[in-house]
C-alpha positions in Angstrom: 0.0 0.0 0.0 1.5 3.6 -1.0 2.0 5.8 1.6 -0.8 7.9 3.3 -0.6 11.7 3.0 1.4 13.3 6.0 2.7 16.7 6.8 6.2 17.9 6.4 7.5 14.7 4.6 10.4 15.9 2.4 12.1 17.1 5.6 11.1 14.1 7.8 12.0 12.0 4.8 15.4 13.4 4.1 16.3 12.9 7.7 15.3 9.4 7.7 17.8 8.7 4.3 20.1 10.1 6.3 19.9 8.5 9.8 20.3 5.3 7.4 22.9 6.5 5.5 25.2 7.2 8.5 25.3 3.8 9.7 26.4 2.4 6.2 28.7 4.9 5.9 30.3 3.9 9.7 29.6 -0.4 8.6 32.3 0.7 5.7 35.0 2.8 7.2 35.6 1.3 10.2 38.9 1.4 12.3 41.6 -1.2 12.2 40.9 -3.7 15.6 44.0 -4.6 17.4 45.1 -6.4 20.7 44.8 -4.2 23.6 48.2 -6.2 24.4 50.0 -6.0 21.2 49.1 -9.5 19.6 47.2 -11.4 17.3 43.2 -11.2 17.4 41.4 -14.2 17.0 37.4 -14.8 17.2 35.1 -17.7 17.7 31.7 -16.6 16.1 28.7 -18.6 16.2 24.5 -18.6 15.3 22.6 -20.9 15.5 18.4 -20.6 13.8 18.2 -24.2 13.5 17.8 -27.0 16.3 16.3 -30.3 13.9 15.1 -31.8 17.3 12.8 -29.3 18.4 9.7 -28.1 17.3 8.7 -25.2 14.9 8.2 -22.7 18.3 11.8 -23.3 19.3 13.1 -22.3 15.8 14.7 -18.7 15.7 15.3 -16.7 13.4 18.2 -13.6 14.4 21.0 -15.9 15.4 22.6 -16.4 12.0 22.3 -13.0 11.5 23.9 -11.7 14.4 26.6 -14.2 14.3 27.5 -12.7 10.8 27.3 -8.9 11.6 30.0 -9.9 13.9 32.1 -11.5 11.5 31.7 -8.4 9.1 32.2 -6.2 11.6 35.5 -8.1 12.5 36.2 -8.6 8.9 36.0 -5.0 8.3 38.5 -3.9 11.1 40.9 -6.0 9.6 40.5 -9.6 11.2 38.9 -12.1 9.0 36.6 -15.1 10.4 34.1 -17.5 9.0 31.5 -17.9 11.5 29.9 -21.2 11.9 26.1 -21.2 11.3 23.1 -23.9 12.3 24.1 -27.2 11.0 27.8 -26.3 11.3 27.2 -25.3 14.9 28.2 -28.8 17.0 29.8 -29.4 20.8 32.8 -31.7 18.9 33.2 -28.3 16.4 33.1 -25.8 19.7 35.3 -27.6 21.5 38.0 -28.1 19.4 37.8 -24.4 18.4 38.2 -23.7 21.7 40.8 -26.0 22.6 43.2 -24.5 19.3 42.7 -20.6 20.6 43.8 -21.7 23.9 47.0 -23.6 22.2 47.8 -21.1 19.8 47.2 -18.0 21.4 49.8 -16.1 23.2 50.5 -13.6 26.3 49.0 -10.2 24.6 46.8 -11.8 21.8 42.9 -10.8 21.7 40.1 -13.9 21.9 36.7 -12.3 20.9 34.2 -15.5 21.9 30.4 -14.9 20.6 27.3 -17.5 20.6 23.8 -16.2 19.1 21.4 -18.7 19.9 19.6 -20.9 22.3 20.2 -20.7 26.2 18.7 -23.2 29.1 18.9 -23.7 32.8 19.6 -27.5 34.5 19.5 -29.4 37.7 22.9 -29.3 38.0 25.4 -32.1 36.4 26.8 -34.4 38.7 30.4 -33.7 37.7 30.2 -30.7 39.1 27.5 -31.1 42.5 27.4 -28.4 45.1 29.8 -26.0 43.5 26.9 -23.5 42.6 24.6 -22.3 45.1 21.2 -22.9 43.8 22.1 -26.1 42.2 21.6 -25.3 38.7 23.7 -25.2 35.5 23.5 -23.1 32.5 24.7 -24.0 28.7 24.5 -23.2 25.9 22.7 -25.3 22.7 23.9 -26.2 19.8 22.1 -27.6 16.1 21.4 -30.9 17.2 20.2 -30.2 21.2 17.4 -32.6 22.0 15.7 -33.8 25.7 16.7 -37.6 25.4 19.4 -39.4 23.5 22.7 -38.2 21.9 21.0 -34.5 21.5 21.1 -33.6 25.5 25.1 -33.4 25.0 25.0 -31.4 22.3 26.1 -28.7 24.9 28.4 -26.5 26.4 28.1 -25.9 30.2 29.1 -22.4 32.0 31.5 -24.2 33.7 33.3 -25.9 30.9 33.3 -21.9 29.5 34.7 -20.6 32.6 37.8 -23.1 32.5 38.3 -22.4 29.3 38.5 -18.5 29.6 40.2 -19.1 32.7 43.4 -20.5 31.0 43.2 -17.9 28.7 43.4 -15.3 31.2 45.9 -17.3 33.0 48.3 -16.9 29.7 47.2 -13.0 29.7 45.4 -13.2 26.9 42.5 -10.7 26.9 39.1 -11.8 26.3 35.7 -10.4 25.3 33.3 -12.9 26.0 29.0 -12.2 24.3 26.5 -14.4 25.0 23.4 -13.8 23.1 21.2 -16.1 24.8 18.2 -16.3 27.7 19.0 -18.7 30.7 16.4 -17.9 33.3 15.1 -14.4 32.8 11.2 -13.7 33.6 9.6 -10.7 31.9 8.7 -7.7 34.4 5.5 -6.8 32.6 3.4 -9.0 30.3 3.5 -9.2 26.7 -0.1 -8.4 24.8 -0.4 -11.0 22.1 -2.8 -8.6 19.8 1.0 -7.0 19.2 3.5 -10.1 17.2 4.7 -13.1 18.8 7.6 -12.6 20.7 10.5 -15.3 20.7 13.1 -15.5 23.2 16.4 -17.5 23.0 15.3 -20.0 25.9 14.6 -23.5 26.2 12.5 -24.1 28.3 12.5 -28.1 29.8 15.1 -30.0 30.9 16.9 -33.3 29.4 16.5 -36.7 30.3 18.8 -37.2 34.5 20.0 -40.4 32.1 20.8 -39.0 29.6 22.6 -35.8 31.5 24.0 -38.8 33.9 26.0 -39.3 30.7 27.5 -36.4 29.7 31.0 -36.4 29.9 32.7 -32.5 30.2 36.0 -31.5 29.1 38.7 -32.3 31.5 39.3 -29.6 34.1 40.4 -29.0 37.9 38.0 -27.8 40.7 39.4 -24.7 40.7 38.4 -23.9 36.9 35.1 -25.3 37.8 34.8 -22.9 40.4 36.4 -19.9 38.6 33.8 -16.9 38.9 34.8 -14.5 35.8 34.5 -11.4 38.3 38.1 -12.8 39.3 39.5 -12.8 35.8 41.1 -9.6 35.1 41.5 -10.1 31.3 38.2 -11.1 30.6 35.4 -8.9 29.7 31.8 -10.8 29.9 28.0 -9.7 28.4 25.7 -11.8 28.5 21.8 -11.6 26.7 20.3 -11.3 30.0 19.4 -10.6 33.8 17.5 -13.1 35.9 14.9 -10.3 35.4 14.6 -10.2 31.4 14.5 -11.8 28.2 16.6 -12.4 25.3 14.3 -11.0 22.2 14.5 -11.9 19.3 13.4 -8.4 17.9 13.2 -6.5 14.1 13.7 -2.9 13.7 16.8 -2.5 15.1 18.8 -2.6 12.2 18.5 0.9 10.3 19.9 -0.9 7.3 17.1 -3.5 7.2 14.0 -3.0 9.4 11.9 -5.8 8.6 15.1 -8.0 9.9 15.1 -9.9 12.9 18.0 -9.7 15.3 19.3 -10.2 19.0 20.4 -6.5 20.1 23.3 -7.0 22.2 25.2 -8.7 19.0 24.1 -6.2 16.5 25.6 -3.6 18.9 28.9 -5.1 19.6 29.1 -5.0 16.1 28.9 -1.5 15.9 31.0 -1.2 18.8 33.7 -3.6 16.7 33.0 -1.5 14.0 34.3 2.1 16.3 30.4 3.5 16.0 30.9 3.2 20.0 34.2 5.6 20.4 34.3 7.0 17.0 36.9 4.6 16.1 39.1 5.8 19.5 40.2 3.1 22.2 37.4 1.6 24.0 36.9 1.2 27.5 35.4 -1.4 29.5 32.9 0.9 31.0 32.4 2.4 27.9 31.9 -0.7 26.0 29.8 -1.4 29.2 27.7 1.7 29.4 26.9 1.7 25.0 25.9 -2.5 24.8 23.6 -2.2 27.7 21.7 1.6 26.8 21.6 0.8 23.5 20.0 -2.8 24.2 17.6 -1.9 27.0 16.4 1.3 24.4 16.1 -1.0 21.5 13.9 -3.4 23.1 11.6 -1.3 24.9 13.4 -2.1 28.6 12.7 -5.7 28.3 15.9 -7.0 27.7 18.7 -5.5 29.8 22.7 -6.9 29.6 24.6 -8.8 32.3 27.8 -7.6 32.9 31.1 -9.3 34.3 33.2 -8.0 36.1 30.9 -6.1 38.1 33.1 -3.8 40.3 33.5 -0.4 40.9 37.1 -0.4 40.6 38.4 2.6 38.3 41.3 0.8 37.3 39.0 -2.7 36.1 36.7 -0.6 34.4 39.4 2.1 32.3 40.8 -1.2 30.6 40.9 -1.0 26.6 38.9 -3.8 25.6 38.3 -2.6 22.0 41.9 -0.9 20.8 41.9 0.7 17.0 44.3 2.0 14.8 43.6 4.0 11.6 41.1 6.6 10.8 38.2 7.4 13.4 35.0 6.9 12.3 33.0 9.6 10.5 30.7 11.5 13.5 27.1 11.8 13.5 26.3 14.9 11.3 22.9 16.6 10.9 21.5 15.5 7.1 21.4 17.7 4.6 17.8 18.6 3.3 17.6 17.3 0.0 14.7 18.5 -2.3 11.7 16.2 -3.0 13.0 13.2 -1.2 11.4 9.6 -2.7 8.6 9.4 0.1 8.3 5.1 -0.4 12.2 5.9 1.5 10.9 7.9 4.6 11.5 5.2 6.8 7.3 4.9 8.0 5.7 3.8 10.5 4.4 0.2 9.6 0.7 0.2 11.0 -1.3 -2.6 11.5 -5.1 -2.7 12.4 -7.2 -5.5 14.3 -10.3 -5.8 15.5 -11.4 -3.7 12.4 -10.6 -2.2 8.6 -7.1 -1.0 7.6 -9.6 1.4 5.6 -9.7 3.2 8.9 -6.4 4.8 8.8 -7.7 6.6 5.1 -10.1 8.9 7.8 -7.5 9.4 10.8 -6.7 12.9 11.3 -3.0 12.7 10.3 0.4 13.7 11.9 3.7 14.5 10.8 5.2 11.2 9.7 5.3 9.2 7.2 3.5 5.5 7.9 2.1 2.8 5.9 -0.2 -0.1 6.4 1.0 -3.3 7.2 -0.7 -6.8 6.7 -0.1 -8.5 9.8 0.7 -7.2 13.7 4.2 -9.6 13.5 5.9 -7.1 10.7 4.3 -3.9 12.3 5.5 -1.3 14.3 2.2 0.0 15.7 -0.9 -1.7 15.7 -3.8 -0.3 16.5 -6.9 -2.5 17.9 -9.7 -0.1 16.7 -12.6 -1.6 18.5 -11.1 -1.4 21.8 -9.4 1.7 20.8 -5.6 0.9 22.1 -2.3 1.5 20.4 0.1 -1.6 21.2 4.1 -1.3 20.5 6.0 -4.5 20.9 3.9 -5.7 23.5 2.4 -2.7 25.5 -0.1 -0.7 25.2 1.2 2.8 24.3 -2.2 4.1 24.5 -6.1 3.7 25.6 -9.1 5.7 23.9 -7.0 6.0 20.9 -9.4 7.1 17.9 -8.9 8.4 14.9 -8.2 12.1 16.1 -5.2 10.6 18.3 -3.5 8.0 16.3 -2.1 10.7 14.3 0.1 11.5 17.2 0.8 8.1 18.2 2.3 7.7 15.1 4.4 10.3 15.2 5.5 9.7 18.9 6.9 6.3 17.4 8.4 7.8 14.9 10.0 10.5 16.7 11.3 7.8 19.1 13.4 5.2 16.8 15.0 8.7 15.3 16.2 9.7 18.4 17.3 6.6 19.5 19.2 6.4 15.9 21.2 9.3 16.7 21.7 8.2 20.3 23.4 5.0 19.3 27.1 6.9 18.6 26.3 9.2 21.8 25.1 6.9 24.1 23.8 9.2 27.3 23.2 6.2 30.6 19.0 7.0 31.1 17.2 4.2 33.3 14.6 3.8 35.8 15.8 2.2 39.3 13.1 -0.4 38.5 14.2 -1.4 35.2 11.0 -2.2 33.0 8.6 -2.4 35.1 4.8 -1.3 35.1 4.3 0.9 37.6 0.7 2.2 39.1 -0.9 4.9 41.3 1.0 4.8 44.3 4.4 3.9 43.2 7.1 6.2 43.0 9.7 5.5 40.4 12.9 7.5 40.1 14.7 8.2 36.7 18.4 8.3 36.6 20.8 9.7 34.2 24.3 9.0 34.6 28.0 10.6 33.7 26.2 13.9 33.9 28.9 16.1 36.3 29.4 18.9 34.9 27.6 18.7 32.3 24.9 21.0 30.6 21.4 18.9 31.0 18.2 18.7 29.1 15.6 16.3 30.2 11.9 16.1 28.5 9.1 13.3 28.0 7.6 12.5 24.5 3.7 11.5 26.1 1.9 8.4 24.1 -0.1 11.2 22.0 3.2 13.2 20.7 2.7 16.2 23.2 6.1 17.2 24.2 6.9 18.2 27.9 9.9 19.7 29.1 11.3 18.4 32.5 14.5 20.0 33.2 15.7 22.6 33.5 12.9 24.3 34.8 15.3 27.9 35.1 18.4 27.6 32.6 20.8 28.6 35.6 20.1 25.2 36.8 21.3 23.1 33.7 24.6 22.3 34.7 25.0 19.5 37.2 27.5 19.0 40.2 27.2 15.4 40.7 27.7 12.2 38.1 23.8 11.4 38.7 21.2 13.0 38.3 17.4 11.9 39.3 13.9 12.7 39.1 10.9 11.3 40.5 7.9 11.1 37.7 4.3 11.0 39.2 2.1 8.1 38.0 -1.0 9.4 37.0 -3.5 8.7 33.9 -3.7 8.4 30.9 -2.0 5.1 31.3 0.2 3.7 28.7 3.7 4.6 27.7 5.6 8.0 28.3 9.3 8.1 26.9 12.0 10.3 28.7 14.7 11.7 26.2 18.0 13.3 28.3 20.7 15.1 26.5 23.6 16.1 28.2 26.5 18.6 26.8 29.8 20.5 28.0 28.0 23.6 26.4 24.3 25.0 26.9 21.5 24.2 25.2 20.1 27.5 24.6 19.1 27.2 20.8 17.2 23.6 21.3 15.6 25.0 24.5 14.1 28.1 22.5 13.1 25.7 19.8 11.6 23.7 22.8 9.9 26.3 24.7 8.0 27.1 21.3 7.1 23.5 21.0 6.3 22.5 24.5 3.0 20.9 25.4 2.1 20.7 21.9 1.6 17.7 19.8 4.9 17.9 18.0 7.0 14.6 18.4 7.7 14.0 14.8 9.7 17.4 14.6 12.4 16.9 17.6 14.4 14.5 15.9 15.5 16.7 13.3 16.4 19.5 16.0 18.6 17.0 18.0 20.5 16.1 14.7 21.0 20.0 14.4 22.1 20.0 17.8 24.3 17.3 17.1 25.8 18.4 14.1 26.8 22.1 16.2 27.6 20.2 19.2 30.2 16.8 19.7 30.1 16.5 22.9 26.3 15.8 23.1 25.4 12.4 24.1 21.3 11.4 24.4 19.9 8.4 25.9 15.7 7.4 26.3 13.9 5.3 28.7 10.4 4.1 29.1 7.7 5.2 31.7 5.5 2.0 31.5 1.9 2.5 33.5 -1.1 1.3 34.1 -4.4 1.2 35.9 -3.8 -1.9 38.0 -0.5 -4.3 38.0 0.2 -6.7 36.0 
């Protein structure tokens, strides 16, 4: 279907091409990777879609992907790797990968070890009985896991990965561990089904106590069964998920292809391989820290957030290079030209679907800024709106109530308005989170927003409501912008209209007086769709701003 008529498209569109345009431009001029201690780099990449013993739900469909974004990524800073996909993806093939980077690497070499795929939690093996606390195990699972037989060892335990990593780092060899899998996690709001489907990378079950009786590990002492990573100094570890989210398997988060689906922590240490994380400069562990888990926790709406190891406040633990690069730094995020009479089927719309009544409904609705099309099914939409019971769902929540035609206009644009800003935010990634991370929250409770690496630092908070209104936060008085401590918080008030509210903070070295104006001339007023383009302006004047977004999830009662 074309797109529907919409206000102020060759500018929105224009900025879309260009939003898109920058991160192909960053996918192909990309830094040179190197050893943070001087030697070879080596990588173990893996996805696996496939598992030929399990059933059609248990199928994903990101995992390949992610495992060859890395390996582009990697190939295009200079270190060329074939990951191993699906059918490829075996224990015997793992373990003997693993067993030649420990042989052949040496004391400064780099070991970049990533798995996109299926996760589990198990009674815990007998091998290796009362070394964890709640007596369970985690693995990983490769192509040909199954319950019973010869597929329940088609494995890799956390333990058998912690020895390994564990002799690395006892040869000081530096390692960057990601683990784009779900072991345990439990959603902390519900998921409304009138959305998509959503898939995590979780089996859930456990294997056959025979069968698991059986499974013989790779040889290694108690203490590398007991090794906790915290400990290793060269090691740097993400994993998918807390015991409190989910691994999604989730499209729209890759610019270059939106109908794609993918697991966000890989694509984004992808773009962190590629320099997109420290415009092509050294990167930290707390930076590399800081960018995977803002940018994931954004990109999924706050349902997936990234486990981190080590977890320590030590300044000296957390300044270590993980990501060194030589070369030229990556091109910055620039404000798009305006280009005349843009191609509008390339404004990067807003994919609506309707249920519970006619997509002819969206020819009446009384229409917004951006651009938006219809889409045939909820599973490849961005929005879908239910017009019977007159709510606007996003990935799972309800955005909105009473939403008629008169509203969805705004909706619309507030989703728009949203992925741009988080587009820009991914190279100047601002740390914006609620204490309770993704959580619904109702009348009573009192939930506290925090934005981090703020000292002084200019600051501009403001909330994009579910209709489009924008509303500025801070500062209230401009003579308050700039802040004395590293955090700074806020304590939203829950109130109605339920739904979704999304905080946008922007913090500088300079003030923001020329985005304030514009804001003060937009505030309270149905406008969404139109601050995206002033934060790439205020971008393109300003390097040292970095933005980050979180989501104020509410409702009536808990859920």
């Amino acid at each position: 279907m074309p797109l529907l008529p919409h206000k102020n498209l060759p500018f929105l569109a224009a900025l879309s091409l260009a939003l898109a345009g920058l991160v192909l431009e960053r996918a192909m001029a990309g830094p040179t990777l190197m050893a943070p201690g001087g030697g070879a780099v080596h990588a173990l990449i893996v996805g696996v879609n496939k598992y030929r013993n399990l059933g059609p739900g248990a199928q994903l469909s990101g995992a390949a992907a992610d495992a060859k974004d890395i390996a582009e990524a990697l190939s295009g800073a200079g270190v060329k790797i074939l990951p191993i996909l699906d059918f490829d993806a075996t224990r015997e093939r793992f373990v003997t990968e693993m067993d030649h980077l420990i042989t052949s690497s040496n004391p400064g070499d780099f070991v970049i070890i990533a798995f996109a795929g299926h996760g589990m939690q198990v009674p815990e093996y007998s091998q290796w009985k009362g070394i964890e606390p709640n007596s369970i195990n985690e693995q990983i699972a490769f192509s040909g896991f199954g319950f019973s037989g010869d597929g329940a060892g088609q494995v890799v335990v956390n333990k058998e990965l912690r020895a390994w990593i564990a002799r690395l780092d006892a040869k000081n060899v530096d390692v960057l561990v990601i683990m784009d899998s779900c072991f345990s996690g439990g959603m902390t709001r519900g998921f409304d089904r009138r959305s998509s489907r959503m898939v995590t990378r979780e089996i859930k079950g456990d294997v056959e106590k025979s069968d698991r009786d059986k499974f013989i590990p790779i040889e290694m002492t108690e203490k590398e069964a007991r090794t906790e990573v915290r400990s290793l100094s060269h090691v740097t570890f993400l994993a998918g998920a807390t015991p409190n989210s989910v691994v999604p398997e989730t499209a729209g988060i890759d610019p270059r292809n939106t109908k794609s689906v993918r697991g966000a922590l890989s694509y984004f240490i992808a773009r962190a391989i590629e320099g997109t994380a420290s415009n092509g400069k050294d990167l930290t562990r707390e930076a590399l820290f800081r960018f995977a888990s803002q940018n994931v926790r954004q990109a999924t709406g706050e349902r997936q957030f990234v486990d981190i190891e080590p977890r320590v406040a030590d300044e000296m633990s957390l300044r270590r290079v993980v990501l060194r690069f030589s070369g030229e730094a990556v091109v910055p995020v620039e404000s798009p030209r305006i280009q005349p009479n843009p191609d509008p089927s390339l404004a990067d719309p807003i994919r609506i679907a309707v249920v519970n009544g006619s997509t002819n409904a969206l020819e009446g609705i009384e229409k917004g800024a951006a651009p938006f099309l219809a889409s045939k099914s909820p599973n490849d939409a961005d929005l879908v709106w239910d017009l019977s019971n007159r709510d606007a769902i996003v990935r799972g929540d309800i955005v909105m109530h009473g939403v008629d035609g008169s509203l969805l206009g705004g909706v619309i644009d507030r989703t728009w308005a949203i992925r741009a800003v988080q587009k820009l935010s991914i190279s100047r990634t601002l740390a914006v989170r609620l204490q309770e991370e993704g959580k619904i929250y109702v009348i009573g409770d009192d939930p506290e927003l925090i934005v981090g690496g703020v000292k002084e630092r200019y600051l501009t908070v403001f909330n994009i409501a579910a209709d489009g209104e924008l509303q500025l936060l801070f500062p209230t008085d401009q003579n308050d912008a700039l802040i004395d401590n590293d955090e700074w918080t806020y304590r939203p008030t829950v109130a109605k209209p339920f739904g979704v509210d999304n905080v946008i903070a922007a913090a500088s070295d300079r003030p923001a007086d020329a985005f304030l104006r514009w804001f003060n001339n937009h505030n309270h007023k149905r406008d969404a769709a139109l601050v995206a383009s002033e934060i790439a302006r205020w971008a393109a004047a300003d390097p040292t701003l970095k933005i980050g977004t979180v989501g104020l999830y509410t409702s009536s009662y808990r859920r």
